[in-house]
C-alpha positions in Angstrom: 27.2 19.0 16.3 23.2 19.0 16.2 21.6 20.1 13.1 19.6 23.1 14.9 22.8 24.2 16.6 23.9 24.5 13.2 21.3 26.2 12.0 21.0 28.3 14.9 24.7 29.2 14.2 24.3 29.6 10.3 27.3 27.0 9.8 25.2 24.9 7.6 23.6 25.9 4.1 20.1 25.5 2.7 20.4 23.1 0.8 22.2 20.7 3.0 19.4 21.5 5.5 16.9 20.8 3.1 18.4 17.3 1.7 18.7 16.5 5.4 14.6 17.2 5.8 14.2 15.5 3.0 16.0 12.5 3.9 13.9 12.6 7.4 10.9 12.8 5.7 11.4 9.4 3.4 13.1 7.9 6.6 9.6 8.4 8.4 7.2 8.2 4.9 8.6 4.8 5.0 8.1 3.5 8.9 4.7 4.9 8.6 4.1 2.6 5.6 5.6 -0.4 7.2 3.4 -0.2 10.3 0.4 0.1 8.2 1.2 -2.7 5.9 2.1 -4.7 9.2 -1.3 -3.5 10.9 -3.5 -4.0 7.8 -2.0 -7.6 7.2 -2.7 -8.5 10.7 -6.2 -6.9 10.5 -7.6 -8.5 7.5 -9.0 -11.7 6.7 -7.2 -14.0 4.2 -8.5 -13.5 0.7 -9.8 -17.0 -1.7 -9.3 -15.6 -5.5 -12.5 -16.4 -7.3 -12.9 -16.5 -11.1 -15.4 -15.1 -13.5 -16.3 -16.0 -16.7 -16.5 -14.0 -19.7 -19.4 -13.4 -21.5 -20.5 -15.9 -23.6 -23.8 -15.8 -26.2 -24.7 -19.3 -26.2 -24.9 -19.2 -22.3 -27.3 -17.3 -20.5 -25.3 -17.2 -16.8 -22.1 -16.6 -15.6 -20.4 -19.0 -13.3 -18.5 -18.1 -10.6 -15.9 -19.7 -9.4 -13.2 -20.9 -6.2 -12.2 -23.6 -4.6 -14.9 -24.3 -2.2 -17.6 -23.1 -4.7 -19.5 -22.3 -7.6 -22.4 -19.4 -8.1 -24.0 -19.4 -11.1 -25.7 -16.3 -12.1 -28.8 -16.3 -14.6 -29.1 -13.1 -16.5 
């Protein structure tokens, strides 16, 4: 039987209708974060990690650094 027919025939409680809304909303909380995790991955650019030096008092820049280059700051 179809959950508003049940409602609409008060043969199913409150709180079965409400753990069923619940499950819903998860059910579609989740597929809504899939298609933007699959979007946004499509969408965006691969990322190169770069890596910055600490701080350092005998140096007066900071390098930073990938794989394809180095930028060295003066400060």
């Amino acid at each position: 039987m179809d959950i508003l027919k049940q409602v609409s025939v008060n043969s199913i409680t409150k709180e079965t209708l409400r753990e069923k809304l619940a499950q819903h909303i998860l059910k579609v909380d989740y597929e809504m974060a899939l298609e933007y995790a699959t979007w946004s991955g499509v969408n965006e650019e691969p990322r190169e990690d770069i890596y910055i030096e600490s701080l350092d008092e005998d140096k007066n820049f900071i390098d930073f650094k990938s794989l394809v280059f180095v930028f060295r700051l003066y400060h």
